[in-house]
Biopython code that builds the backbone (N, CA, C, O; Angstrom):
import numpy as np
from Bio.PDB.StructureBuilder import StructureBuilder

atoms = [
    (1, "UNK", "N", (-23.084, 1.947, 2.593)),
    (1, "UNK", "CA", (-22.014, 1.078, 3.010)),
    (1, "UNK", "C", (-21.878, -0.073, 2.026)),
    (1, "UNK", "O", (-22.713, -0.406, 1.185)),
    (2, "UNK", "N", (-20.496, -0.722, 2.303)),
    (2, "UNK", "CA", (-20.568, -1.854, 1.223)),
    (2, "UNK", "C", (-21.327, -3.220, 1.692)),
    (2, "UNK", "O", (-21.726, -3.332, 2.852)),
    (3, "UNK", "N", (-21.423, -3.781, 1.165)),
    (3, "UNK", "CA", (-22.179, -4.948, 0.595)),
    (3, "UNK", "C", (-21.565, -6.521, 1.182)),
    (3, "UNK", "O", (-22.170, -7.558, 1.458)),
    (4, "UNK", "N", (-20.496, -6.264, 1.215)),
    (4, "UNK", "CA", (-19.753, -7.652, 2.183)),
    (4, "UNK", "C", (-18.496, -7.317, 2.412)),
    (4, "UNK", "O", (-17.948, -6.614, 1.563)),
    (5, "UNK", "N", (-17.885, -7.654, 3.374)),
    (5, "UNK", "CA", (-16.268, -7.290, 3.469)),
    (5, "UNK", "C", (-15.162, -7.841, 2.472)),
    (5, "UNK", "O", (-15.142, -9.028, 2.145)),
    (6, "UNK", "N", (-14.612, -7.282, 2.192)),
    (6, "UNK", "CA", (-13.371, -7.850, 1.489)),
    (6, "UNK", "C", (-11.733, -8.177, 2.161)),
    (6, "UNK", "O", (-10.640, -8.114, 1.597)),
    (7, "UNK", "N", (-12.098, -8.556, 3.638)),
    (7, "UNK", "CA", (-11.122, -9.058, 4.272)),
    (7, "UNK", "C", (-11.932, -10.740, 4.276)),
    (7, "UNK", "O", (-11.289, -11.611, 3.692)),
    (8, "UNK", "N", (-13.060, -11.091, 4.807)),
    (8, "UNK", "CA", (-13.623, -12.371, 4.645)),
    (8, "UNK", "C", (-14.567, -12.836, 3.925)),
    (8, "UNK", "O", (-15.108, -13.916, 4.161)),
    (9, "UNK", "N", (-14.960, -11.860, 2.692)),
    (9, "UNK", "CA", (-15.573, -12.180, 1.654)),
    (9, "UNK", "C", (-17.225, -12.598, 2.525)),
    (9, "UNK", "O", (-17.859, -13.589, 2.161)),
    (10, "UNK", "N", (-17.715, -11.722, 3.621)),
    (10, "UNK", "CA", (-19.209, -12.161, 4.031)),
    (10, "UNK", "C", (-19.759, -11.289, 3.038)),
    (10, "UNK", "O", (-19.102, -10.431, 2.449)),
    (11, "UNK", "N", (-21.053, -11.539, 2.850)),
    (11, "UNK", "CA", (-21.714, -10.955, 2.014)),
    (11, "UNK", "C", (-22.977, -10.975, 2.719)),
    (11, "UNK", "O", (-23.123, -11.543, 3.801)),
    (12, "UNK", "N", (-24.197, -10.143, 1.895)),
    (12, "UNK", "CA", (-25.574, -10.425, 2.375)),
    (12, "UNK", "C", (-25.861, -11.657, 1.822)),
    (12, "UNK", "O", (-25.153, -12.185, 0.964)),
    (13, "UNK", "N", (-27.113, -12.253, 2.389)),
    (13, "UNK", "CA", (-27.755, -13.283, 3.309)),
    (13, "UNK", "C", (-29.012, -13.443, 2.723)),
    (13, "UNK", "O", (-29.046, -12.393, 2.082)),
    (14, "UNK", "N", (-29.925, -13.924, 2.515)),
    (14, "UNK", "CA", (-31.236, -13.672, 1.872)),
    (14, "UNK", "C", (-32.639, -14.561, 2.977)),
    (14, "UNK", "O", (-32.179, -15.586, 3.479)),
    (15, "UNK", "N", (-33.896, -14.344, 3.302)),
    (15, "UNK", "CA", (-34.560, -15.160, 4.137)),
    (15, "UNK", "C", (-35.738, -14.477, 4.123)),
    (15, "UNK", "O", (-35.989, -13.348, 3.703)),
    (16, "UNK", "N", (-36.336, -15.187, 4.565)),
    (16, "UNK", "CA", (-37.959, -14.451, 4.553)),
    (16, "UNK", "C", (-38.357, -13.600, 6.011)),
    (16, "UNK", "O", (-37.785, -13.821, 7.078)),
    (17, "UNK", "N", (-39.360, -12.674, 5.843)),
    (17, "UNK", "CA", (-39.909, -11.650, 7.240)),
    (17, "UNK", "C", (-40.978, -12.943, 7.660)),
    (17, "UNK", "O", (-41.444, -13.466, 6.647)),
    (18, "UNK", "N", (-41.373, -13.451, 8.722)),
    (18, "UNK", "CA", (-42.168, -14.070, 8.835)),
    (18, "UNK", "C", (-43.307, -13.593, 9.960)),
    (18, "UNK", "O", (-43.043, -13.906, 11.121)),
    (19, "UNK", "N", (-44.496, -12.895, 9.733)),
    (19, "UNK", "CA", (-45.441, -12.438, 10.495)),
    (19, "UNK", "C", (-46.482, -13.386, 11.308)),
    (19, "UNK", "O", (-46.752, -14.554, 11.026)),
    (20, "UNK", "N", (-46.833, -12.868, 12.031)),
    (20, "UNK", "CA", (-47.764, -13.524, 13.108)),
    (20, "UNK", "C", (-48.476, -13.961, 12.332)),
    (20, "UNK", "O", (-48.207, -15.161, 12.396)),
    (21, "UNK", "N", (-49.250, -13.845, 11.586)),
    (21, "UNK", "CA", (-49.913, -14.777, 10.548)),
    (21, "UNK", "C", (-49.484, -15.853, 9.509)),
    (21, "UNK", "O", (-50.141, -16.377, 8.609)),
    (22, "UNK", "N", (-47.793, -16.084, 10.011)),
    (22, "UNK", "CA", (-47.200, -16.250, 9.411)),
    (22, "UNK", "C", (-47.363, -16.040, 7.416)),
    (22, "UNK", "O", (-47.483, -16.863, 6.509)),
    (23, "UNK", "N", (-47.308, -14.975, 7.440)),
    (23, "UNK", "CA", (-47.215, -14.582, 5.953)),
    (23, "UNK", "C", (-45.452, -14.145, 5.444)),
    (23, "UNK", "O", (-44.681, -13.361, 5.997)),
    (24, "UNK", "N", (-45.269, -14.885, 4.362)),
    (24, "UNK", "CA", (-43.628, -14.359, 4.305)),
    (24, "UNK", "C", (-43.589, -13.859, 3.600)),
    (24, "UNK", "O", (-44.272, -14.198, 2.634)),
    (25, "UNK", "N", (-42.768, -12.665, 3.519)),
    (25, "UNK", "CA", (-42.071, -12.149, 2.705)),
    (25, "UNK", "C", (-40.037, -12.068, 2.486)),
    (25, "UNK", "O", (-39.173, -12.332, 3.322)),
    (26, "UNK", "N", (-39.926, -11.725, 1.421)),
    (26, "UNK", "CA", (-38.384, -11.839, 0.888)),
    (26, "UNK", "C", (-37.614, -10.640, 1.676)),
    (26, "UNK", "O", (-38.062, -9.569, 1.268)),
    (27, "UNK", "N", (-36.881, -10.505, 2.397)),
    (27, "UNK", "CA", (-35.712, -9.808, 2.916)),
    (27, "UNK", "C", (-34.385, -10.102, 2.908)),
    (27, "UNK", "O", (-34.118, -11.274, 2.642)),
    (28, "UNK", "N", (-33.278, -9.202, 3.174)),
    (28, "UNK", "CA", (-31.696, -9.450, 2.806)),
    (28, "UNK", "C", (-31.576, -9.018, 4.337)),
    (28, "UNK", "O", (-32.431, -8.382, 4.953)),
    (29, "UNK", "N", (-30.532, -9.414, 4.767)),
    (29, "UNK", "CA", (-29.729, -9.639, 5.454)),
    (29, "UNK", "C", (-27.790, -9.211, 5.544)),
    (29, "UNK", "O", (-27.004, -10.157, 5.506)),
    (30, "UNK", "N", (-27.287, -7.864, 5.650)),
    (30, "UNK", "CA", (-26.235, -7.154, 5.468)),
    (30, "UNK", "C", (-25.439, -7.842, 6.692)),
    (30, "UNK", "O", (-25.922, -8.266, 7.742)),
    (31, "UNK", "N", (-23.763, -7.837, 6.179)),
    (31, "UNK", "CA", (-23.070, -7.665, 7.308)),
    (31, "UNK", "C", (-22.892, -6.222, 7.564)),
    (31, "UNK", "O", (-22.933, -5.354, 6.692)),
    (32, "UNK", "N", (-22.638, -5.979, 9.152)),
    (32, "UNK", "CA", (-21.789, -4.518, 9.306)),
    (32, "UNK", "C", (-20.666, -4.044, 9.279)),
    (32, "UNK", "O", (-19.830, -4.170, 10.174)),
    (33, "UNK", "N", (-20.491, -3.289, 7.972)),
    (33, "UNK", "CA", (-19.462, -3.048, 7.558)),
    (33, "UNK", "C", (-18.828, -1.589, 7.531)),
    (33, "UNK", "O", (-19.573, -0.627, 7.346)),
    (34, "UNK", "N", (-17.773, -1.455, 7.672)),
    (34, "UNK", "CA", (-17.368, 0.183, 8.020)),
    (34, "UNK", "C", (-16.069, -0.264, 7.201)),
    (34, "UNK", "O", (-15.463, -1.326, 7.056)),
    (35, "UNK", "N", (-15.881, 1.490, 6.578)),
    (35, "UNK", "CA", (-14.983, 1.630, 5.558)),
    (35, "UNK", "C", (-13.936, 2.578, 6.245)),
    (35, "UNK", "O", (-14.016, 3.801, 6.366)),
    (36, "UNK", "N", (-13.075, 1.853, 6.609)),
    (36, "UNK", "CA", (-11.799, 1.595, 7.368)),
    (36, "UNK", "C", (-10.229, 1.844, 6.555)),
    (36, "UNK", "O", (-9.815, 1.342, 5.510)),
    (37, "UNK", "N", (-9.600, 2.785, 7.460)),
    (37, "UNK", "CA", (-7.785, 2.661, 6.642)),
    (37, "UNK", "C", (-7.703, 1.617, 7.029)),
    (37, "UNK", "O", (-8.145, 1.477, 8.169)),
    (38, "UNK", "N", (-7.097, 0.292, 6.313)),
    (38, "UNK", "CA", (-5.850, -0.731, 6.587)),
    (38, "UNK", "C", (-4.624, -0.437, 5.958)),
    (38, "UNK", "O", (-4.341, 0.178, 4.930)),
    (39, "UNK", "N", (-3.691, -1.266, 7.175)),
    (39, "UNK", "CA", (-2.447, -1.499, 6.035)),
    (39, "UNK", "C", (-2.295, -2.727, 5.344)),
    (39, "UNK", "O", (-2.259, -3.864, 5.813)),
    (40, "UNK", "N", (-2.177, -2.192, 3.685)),
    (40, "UNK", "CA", (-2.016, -3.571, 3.198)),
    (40, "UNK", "C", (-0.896, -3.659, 2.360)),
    (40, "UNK", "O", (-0.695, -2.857, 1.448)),
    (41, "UNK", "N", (-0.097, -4.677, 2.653)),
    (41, "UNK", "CA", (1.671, -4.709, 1.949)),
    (41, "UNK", "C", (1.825, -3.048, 2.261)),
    (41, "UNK", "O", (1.789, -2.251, 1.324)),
    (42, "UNK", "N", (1.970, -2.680, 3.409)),
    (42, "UNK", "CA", (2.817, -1.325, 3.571)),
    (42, "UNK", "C", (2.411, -0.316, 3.391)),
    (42, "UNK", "O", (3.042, 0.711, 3.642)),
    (43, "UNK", "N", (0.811, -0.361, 2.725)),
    (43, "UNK", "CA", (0.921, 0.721, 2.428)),
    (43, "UNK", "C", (-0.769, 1.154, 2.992)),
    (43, "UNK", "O", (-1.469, 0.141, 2.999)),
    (44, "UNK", "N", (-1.389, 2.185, 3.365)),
    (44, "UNK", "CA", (-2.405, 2.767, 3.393)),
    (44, "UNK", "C", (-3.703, 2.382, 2.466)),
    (44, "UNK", "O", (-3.698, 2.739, 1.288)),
    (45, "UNK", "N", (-4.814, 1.653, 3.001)),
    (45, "UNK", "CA", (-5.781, 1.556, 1.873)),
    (45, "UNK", "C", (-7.136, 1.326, 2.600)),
    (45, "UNK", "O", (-7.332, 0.404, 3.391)),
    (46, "UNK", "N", (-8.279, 2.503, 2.152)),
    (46, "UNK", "CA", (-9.359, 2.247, 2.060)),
    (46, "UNK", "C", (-10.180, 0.921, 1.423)),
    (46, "UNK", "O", (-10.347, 0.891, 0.203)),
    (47, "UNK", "N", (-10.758, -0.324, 2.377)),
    (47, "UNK", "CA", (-11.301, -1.000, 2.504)),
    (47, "UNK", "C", (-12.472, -1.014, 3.134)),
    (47, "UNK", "O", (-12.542, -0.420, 4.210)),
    (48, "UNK", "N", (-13.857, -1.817, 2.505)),
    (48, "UNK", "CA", (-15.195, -2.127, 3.284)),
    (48, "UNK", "C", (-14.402, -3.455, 4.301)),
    (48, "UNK", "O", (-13.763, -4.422, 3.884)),
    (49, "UNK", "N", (-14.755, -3.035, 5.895)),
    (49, "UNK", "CA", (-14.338, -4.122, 6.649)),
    (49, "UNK", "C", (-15.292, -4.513, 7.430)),
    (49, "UNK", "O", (-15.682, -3.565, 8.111)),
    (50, "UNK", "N", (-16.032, -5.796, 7.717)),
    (50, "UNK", "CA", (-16.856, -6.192, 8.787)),
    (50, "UNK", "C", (-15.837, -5.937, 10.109)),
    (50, "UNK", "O", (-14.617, -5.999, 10.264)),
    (51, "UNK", "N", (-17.360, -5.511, 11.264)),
    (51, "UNK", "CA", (-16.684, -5.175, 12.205)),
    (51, "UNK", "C", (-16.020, -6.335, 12.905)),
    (51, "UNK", "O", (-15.091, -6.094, 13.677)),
    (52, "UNK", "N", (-16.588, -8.088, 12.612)),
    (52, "UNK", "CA", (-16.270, -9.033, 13.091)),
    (52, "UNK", "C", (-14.542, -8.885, 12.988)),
    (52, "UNK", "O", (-13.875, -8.985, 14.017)),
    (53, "UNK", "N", (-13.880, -8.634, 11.631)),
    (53, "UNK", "CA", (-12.870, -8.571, 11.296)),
    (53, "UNK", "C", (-12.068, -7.702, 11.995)),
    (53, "UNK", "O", (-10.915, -7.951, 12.348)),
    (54, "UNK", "N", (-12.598, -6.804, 12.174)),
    (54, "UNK", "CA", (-12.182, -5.346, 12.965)),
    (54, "UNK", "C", (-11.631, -5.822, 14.571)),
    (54, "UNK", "O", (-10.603, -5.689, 15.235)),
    (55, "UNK", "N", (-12.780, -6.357, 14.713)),
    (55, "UNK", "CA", (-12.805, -6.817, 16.536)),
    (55, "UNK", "C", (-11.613, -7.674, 16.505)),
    (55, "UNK", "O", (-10.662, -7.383, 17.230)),
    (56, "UNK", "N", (-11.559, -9.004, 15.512)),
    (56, "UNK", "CA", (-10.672, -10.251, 15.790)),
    (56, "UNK", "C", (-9.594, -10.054, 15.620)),
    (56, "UNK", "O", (-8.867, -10.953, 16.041)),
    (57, "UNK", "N", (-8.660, -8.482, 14.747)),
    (57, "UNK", "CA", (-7.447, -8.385, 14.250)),
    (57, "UNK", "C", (-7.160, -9.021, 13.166)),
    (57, "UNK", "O", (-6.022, -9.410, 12.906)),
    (58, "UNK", "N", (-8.175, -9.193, 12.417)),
    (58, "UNK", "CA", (-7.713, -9.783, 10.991)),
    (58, "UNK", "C", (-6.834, -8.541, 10.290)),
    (58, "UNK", "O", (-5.725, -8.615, 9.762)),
    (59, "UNK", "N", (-7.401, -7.778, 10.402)),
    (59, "UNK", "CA", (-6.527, -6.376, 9.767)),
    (59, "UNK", "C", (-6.432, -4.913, 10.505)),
    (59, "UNK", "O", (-7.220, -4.250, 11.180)),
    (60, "UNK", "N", (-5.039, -4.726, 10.032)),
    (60, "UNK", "CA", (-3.945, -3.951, 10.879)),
    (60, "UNK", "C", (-4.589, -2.101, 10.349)),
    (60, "UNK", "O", (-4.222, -1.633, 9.271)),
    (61, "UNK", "N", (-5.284, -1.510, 11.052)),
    (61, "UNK", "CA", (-5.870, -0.037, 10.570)),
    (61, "UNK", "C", (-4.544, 0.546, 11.161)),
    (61, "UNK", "O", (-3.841, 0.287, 12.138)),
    (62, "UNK", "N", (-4.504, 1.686, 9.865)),
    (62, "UNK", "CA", (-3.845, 2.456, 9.518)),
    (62, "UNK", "C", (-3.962, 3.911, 10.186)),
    (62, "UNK", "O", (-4.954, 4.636, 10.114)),
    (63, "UNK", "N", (-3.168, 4.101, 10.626)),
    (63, "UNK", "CA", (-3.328, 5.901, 11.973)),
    (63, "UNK", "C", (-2.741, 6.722, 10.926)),
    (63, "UNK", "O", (-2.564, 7.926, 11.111)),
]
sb = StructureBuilder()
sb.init_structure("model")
sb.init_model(0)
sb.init_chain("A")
sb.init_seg("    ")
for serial, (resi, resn, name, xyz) in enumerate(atoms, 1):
    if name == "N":
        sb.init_residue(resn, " ", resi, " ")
    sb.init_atom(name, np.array(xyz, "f"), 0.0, 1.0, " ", f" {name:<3s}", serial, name[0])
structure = sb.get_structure()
């Protein structure tokens, strides 16, 4: 999947795993993103879309 949406430009996130011993380590953090028809200016187009975007109606999917 892609990497951040390109309807709101989220991207991954970066932060540490932090264990009961508290020992940290480096981890990323993805939005969920699904690669979705929109319409854009009229016309049909495969886009990476967060589902946030999906849910709120930022963009109009394509049947």
């Amino acid at each position: 999947m892609g990497k951040f949406c390109e309807v709101c430009k989220k991207g991954v996130t970066y932060g540490n795993n932090v264990s009961h011993s508290n020992h940290k380590t480096r981890r990323t953090w993805a939005p969920n993103t699904q690669r979705v028809r929109v319409v854009v200016d009229g016309t049909p187009q495969r886009m990476y879309v967060c589902t946030r975007c999906l849910r709120s109606g930022k963009v109009e999917r394509a049947v």
